[in-house]
N, C-alpha and C positions, 0 to 999 in steps of 0.2 A: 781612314784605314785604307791602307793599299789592296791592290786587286791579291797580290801573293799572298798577304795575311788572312784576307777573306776565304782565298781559297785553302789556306793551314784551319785555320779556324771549321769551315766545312769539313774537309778532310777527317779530324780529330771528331767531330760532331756524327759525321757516318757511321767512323770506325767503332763510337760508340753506341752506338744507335745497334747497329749489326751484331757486336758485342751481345749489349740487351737481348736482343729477339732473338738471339744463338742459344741464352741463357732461358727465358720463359720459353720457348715453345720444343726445345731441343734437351735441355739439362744435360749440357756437355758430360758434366760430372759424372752423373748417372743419379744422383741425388736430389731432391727437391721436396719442399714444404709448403701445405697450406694450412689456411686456420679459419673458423668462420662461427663466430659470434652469435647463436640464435636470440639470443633474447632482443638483437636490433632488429628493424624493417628489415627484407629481404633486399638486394640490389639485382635488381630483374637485368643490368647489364653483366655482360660476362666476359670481361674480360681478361686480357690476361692469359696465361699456359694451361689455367687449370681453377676449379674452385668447387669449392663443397654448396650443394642448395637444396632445395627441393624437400623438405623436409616434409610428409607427408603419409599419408590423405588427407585431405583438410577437413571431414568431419571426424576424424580421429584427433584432430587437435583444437586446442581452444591456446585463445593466446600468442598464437603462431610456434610455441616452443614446447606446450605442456601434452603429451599424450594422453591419452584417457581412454583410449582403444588399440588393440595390437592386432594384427602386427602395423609398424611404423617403417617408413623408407627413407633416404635420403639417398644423394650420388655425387659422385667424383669428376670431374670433368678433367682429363687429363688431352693433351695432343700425341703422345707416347704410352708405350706401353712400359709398366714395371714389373720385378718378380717378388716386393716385400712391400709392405707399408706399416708401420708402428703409428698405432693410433692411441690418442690423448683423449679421454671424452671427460666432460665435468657434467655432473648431473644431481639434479634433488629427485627425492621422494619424496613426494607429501605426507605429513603426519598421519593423515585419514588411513592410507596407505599400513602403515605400521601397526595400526589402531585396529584394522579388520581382517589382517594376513597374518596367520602364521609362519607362511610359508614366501620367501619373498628371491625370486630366480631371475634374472635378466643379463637377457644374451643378447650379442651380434652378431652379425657373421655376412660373409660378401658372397653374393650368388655368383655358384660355379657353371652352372649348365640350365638356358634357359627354356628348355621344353618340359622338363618335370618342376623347374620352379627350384632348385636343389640350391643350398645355401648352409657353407660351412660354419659351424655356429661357434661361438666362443665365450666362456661365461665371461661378465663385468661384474653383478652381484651376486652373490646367496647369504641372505641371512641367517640361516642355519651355520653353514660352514665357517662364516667370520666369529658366531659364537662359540661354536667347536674349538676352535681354531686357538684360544683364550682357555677353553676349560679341559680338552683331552690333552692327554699328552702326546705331544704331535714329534715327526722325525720328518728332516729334508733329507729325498735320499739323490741321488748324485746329477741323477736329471731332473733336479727342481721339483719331484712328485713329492706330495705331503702326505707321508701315513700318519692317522691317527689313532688313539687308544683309549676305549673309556680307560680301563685299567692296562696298567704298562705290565705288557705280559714278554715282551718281544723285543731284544735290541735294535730291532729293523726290519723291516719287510722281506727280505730273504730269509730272514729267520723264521718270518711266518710262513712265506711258501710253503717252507720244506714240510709242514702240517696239513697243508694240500684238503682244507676245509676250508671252504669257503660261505657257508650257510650263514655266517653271523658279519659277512664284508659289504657296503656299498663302498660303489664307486661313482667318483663325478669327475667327469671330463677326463677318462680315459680309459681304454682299451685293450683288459687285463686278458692276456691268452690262457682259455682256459681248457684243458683237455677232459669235454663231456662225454661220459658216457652212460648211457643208461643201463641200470642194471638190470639181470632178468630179462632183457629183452626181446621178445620171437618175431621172426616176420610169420605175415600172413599172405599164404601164398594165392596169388589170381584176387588179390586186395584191387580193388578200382572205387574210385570215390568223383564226384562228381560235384565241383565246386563252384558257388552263385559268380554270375558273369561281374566282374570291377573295374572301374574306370580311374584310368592314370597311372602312377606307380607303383609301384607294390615290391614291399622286403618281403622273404617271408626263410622259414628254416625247415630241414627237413631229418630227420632223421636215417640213417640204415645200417645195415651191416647183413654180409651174405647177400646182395639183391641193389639192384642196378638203380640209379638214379634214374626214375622215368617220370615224365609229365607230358600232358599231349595239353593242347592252346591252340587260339588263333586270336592274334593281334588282328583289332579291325579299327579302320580310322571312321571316325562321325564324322568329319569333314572333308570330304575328299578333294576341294579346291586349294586346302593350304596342304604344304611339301611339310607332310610333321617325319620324324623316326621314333625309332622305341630300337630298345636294344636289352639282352637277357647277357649278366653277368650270374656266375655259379662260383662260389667260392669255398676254398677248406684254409679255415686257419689264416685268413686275410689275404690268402693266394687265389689269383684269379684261376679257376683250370679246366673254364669255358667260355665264349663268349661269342655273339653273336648281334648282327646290326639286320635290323628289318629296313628293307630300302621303303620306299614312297610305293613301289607297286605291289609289294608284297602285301602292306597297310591298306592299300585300296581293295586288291583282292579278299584281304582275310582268309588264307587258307590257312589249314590246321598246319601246323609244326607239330613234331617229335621230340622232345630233349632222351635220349637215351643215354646212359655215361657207363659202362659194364666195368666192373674191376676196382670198385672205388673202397678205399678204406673203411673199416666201420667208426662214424660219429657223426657228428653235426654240419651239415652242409646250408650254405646261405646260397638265397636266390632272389638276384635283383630285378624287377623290371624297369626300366628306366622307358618313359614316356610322357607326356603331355595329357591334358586332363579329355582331350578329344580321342585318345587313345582305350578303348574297352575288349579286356579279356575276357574271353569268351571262350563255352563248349573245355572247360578248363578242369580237366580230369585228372585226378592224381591215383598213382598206384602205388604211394609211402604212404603207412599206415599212422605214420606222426609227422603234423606237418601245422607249423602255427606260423599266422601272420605278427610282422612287428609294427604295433603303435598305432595301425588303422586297416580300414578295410571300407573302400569305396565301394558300396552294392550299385550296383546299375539291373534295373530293369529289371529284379524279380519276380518272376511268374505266380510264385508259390505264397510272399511273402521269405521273412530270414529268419533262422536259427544261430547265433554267435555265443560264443562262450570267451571269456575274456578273464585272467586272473587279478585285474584290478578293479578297484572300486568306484574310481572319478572317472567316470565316462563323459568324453564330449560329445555331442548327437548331433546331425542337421541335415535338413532335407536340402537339398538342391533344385527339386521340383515341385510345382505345386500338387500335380497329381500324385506324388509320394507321401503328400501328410498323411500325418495317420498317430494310430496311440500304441504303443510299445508296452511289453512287460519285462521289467528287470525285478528276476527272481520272480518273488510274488506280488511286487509293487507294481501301478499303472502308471503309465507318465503319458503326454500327448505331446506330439510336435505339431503345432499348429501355425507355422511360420517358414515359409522357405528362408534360405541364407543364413538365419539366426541360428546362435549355438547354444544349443540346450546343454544345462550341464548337470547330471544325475549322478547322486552319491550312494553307494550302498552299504549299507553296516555287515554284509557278509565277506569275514577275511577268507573265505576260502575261491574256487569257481564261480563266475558270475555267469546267470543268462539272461543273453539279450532277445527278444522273439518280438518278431510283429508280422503282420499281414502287408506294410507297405510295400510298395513296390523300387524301391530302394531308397539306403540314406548313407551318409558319411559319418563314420564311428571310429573317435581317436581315443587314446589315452596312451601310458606311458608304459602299457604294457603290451602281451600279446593276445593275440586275439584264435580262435581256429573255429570250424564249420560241424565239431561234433567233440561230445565229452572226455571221448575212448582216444582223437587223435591231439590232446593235449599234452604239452609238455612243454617245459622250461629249460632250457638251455645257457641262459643268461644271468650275470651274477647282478643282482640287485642294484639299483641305479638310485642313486641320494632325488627323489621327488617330492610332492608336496602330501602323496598318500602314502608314506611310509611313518612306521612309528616304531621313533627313534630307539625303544627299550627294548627293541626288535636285533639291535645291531650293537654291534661291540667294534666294530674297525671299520675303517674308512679309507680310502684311497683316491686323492685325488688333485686335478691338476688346474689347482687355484690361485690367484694373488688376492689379499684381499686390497679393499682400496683403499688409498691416504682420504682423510675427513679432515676438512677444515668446516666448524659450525655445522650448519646443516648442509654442506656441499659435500660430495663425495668425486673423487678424482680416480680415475681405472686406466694403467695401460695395457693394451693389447696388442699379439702381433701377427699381422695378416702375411700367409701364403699367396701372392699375385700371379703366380705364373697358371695356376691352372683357372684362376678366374675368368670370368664371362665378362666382354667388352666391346659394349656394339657403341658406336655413335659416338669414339670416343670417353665414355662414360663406363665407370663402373658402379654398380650398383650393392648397395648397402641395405640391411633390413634390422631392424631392434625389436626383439621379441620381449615383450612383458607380460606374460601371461594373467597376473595378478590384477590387470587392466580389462576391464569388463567392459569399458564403455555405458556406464549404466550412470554414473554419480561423477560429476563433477570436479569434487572435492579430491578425487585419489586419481593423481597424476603423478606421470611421471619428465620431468622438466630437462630438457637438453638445454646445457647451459653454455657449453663450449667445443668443440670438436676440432682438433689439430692432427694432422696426418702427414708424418712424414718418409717421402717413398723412396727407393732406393731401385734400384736395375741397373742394365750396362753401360758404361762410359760412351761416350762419343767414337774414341778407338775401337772398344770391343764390337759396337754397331756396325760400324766399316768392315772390320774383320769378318763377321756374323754374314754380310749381307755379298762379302765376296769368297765365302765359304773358303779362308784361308784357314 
């Protein structure tokens, strides 16, 4: 071979080469795919543009693929960033699984923001809604939302609007605007309430009319060597129409803050605090006379012991600390937490108000409802959400924004499709979670089995990137 052919030969071999690695680490295109096979060994090299691993905790998993405890992780390893990803997952539930749930929910969703842990969720199954789904009479309405009907009363869900009752609707997986008002309602005026200090984030809703949005707080950081924030969004009707960021010194001081908002419409106001589990509110006084937490309430450090009222029945419970064991009364039942980190899970046969009361000195209290600090400031604001303590002869219509999934044998196949532009992305990696709630970690036998994961991303072309980067 001649030295000129050797050097075509090379030439061609570069050109392709360059080619390649323009392609894996760049995706000219703006497009790209991967896929990764759980049920083989893991390949602990990584190479390549990008791959899916980590499939994890590993005492949550048996098998290297089968879940048995939630939540579950897995991650993306990308060298770019995207703004979509359409994801493919193949997965079993085990029969055990079917055998002891009525109720059977699992979600994903990719963490958006990593100091409260915040992770946008997306259903893959419900067993409820895929039986639905066969027996009501169901209507696609123009953005893919699925009304359901025990009995077909209604050509469509605008037709139902216009009936503006809502007492007999859930909803799953979507965000029905609903204009609450409370009737009969009075303020009470030089009203001040004084609410147990919590740690990390916290929803919660507020009621008024005639009388100013007021709360007085102080965000104090437990750790003062790591750079955390916390930040209070106030919303009407999914419009932000306050906001505010607590810097690092603010956090370290802990001074009180004022939220005041004077001139605000009468209804429903949401209040978010966004923060890290190092973050506790505290000296946290409210002067709305209705005012309920949503789906939890972190106690930290109560003096007193707590008083909680909560309008669901499945309570999840768990202490954080050791010195916060303690024995709890809901209603007139005894329960003990005698375990830190474990999640106690207490059921109550009363449909109506539930109370929660202990002398510990704080615990962590979820369910799928809301919760508030006295009987007189409860109220409901939200239209029923399709859960595992609802009962179904309760409800006549449904709304909600589901596929269900293709079933080959006992395989079940779901796609879903991820928002990337507001996602959290450190280290190159985005990070993934699989919520199974039905998954106790106690038995073995009832998993749930990742069988396949394909994920394919999309963002800006090569041009757009250039363009982007020279703010043409």
């Amino acid at each position: 071979m001649t030295n000129q052919k050797l050097r075509i030969y090379l030439n061609i071999f570069l050109l392709a080469l360059i080619f390649v690695l323009l392609w894996l680490y760049f995706s000219p295109f703006g497009h790209i795919s991967y896929q990764k096979d759980f049920s083989k060994k893991q390949n602990t090299f990584l190479g390549g543009k990008g791959t899916i691993y980590k499939l994890g905790p590993d005492d949550r998993l048996v098998d290297r693929n089968k879940i048995v405890g939630e939540p579950a992780y897995f991650y993306l390893k990308t060298n770019r960033s995207f703004d979509s990803a359409k994801v493919s997952i193949e997965y079993k539930i085990s029969d055990h699984v079917f055998q002891d749930n009525d109720y059977i929910n699992f979600e994903m969703g990719v963490l958006l923001n990593k100091d409260n842990w915040n992770y946008h969720l997306h259903p893959v199954y419900n067993n409820v809604l895929d039986s639905l789904y066969n027996s009501w009479h169901k209507t696609i309405e123009g953005d893919g939302t699925v009304f359901l009907q025990k009995e077909k009363k209604f050509s469509n869900f605008n037709d139902y609007l216009r009936q503006a009752n809502f007492s007999s609707l859930l909803v799953y997986n979507y965000n029905l605007k609903n204009d609450f008002v409370l009737p009969d309602y009075q303020t009470i005026k030089n009203y001040k309430f004084l609410i147990p200090s919590l740690r990390g984030s916290h929803v919660f809703y507020a009621y008024l009319k005639d009388e100013n949005l007021k709360f007085d707080f102080a965000l104090r950081s437990l750790n003062q060597e790591n750079e955390k924030k916390a930040d209070i969004f106030v919303y009407l009707n999914q419009d932000i129409i306050f906001s505010k960021n607590f810097s690092v010194e603010e956090l370290n001081r802990g001074n009180l803050f004022s939220l005041n908002l004077p001139g605000l419409p009468e209804g429903v106001y949401k209040i978010e605090i966004r923060s890290g589990d190092d973050i506790v509110l505290e000296n946290f006084t409210s002067y709305m006379h209705k005012l309920v937490f949503l789906h939890k309430v972190n106690l930290y450090e109560t003096k007193n012991g707590f008083d909680v009222f909560s309008n669901k029945a499945d309570l999840r419970i768990k202490s954080l600390e050791s010195k916060c064991l303690n024995k709890l009364n809901i209603n007139e039942d005894v329960f003990e937490v005698n375990q830190i980190f474990k999640q106690f899970n207490f059921k109550s046969l009363n449909k109506g108000i539930n109370n929660v009361k202990s002398n510990s000195c704080g615990m962590l209290i979820e369910s799928n409802g809301l919760f508030s600090f006295s009987y007189e400031s409860f109220f409901n604001p939200l239209i029923s959400s399709l859960s595992s303590d609802v009962v179904m002869d309760d409800y006549n219509f449904i709304l909600a924004n589901y596929n269900s999934p293709s079933k080959k044998d006992d395989t079940h196949v779901s796609v879903l499709s991820f928002d990337l532009k507001e996602a959290y992305r450190e280290k190159d990696e985005y990070r993934f979670i699989v919520s199974a709630p039905f998954l106790k970690g106690d038995d073995l036998d009832k998993y749930l089995e990742i069988k396949n994961i394909k994920i394919e991303l999309q963002g800006k072309n090569l041009f757009e990137k250039v363009r982007e980067y020279l703010n043409l």
